[in-house]
N, C-alpha and C positions, 0 to 999 in steps of 0.2 A: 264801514270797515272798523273793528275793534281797535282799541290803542293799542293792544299787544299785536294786532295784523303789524300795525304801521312802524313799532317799535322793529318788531323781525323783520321787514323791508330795508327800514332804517340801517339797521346793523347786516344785513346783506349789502347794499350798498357799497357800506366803512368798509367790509372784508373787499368785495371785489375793488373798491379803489386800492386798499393795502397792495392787491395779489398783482391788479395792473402797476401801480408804484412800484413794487418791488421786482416785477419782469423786465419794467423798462429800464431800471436799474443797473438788474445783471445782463439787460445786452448792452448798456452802455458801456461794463466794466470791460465785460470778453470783448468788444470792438476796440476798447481803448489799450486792452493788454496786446489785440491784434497788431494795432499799429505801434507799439512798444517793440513786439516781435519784428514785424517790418523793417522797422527801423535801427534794428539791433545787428541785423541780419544781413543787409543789404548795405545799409549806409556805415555802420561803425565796423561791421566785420567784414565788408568785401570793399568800396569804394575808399574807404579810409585807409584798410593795411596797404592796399597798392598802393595810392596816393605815397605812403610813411615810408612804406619800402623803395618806392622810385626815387624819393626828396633823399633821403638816406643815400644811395647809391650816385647820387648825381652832388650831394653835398662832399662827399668822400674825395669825390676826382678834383671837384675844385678845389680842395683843403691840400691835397698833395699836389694839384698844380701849382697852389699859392707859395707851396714851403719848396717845391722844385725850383722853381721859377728864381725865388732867394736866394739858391744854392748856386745855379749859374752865373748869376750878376758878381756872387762873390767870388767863385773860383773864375769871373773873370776879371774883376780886379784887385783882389790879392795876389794872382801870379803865383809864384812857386811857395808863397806864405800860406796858399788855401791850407784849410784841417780840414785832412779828406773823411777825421772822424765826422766829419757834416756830412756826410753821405748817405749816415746811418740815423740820423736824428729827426724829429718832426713829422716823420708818416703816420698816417693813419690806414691799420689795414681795413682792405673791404674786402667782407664777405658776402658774394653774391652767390651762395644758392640756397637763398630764401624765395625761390620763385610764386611762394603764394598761391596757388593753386587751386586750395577749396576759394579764397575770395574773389580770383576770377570767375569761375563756375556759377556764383552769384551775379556775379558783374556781366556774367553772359545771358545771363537768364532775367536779366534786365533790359538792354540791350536786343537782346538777340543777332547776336554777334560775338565773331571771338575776334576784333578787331583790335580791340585794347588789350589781348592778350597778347598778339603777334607784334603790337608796337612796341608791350613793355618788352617782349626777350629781346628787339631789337637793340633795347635800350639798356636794358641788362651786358647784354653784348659789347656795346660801346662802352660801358664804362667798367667792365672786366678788362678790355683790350685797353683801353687810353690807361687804364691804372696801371697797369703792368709794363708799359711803355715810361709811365711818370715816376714812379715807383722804382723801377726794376733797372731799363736800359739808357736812360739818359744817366743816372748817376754812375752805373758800370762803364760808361763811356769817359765821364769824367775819372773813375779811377785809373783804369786805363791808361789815359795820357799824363796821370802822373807820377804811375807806378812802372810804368814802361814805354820802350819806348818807338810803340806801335804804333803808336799815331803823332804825324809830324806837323802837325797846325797849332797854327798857336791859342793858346787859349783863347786868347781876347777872338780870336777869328770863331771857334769853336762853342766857345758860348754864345755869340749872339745866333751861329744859326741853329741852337737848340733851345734859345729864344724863342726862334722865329717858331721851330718845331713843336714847341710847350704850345705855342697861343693857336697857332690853329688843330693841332687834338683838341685844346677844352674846347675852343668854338665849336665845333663840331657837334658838342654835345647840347648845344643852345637849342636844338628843332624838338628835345625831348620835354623841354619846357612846354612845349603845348599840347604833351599827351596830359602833362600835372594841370594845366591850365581846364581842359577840357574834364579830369577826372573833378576839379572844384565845379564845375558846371553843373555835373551831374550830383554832386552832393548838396549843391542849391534847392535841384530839382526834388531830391528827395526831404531835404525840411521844409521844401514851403509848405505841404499839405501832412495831413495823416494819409497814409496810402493802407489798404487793406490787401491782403494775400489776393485778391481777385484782380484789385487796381494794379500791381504788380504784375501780373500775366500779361498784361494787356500796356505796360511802360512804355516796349521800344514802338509802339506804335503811335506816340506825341509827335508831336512836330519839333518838338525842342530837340529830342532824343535823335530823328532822323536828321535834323541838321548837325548836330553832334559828329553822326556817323560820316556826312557829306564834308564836314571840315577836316577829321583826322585823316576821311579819304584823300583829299587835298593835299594834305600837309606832310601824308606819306604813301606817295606813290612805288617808292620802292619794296615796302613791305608784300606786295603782290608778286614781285619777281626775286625777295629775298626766303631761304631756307635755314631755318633755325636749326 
């Protein structure tokens, strides 16, 4: 074989090493932008906004149960010194109808289930309703009794049992803590690995993800016999 045969093998070679270098390259790139998309998709724009939206809606009731709660203790013992401009001071409003919709639809298509959906309206629900209740009719109750004189208890008897009323509405809202608890589980799930649009299809079929489904089933029985 001539040195010019061996040279042109030679520089065949360099090209084909270049051409395979450079293919394993760009499917490393488009696999690694794949799982960038994945991850963009799934984890920051569907498991995340619910996650933000639910902590939001559930931070809201406790902030206006904390400044309610203040307002009763004081208009029960100030007595007829309460400032019923305290009535109107310290809420925060909450707007709930940001129901999320395209990031459930991911969240379903993960899952495969619309089970985290029907938890969050529940959950949306309660804390529409307990806000409106903290917010709205305990402090109209207390103007009430001291702008008229419609209601004949006495304060001190009146605040404590809307005391009593304030702490079991927020409690109430403590069971929705394990939809957030279970939504961080699943966001676990999705950083430990790079997942690919195909591993994704194929999600709610882990074992991690069907005990997921077995726990929220657990932990909300009512949501099969509740209608949003």
């Amino acid at each position: 074989m001539t040195p010019l045969c061996i040279e042109i093998i030679k520089g065949l070679f360099t090209l084909a090493a270049v051409i395979l270098g450079s293919f394993v390259a760009l499917k490393v790139y488009f696999r690694q932008k794949e799982y960038e998309l994945a991850k963009q998709r799934y984890l920051e724009g569907g498991v995340d906004v619910v996650a933000a939206e639910l902590e939001h809606a559930l931070g809201v009731v406790s902030h206006n149960y904390a400044r309610c709660l203040n307002i009763c203790k004081s208009f029960r013992d100030a007595g007829e010194d309460f400032d019923i401009k305290e009535l109107d001071r310290g809420f925060i409003e909450l707007d709930s109808s940001h129901f999320q919709q395209i990031a459930h639809h991911r969240i379903h298509s993960l899952i495969n289930s619309q089970l985290i959906w029907d938890i969050f309206q529940l959950s949306m629900a309660y804390a529409t309703n307990a806000n409106s209740q903290i917010v709205k009719e305990f402090p109209e109750a207390m103007r009430l009794r001291m702008i008229t004189d419609r209601i004949s208890v006495s304060q001190e008897e009146m605040a404590d049992k809307m005391i009593v009323g304030l702490k079991n509405i927020h409690d109430n809202g403590f069971k929705f803590e394990n939809l957030l608890r279970e939504l961080h589980v699943l966001s676990l799930l999705l950083e430990a690995e790079n997942l690919s649009l195909k591993d994704i299809a194929k999600f709610h079929q882990r074992a991690e993800v069907q005990q997921l489904i077995a726990r929220l089933t657990e932990q909300f029985p009512e949501k099969e016999k509740t209608n949003i």
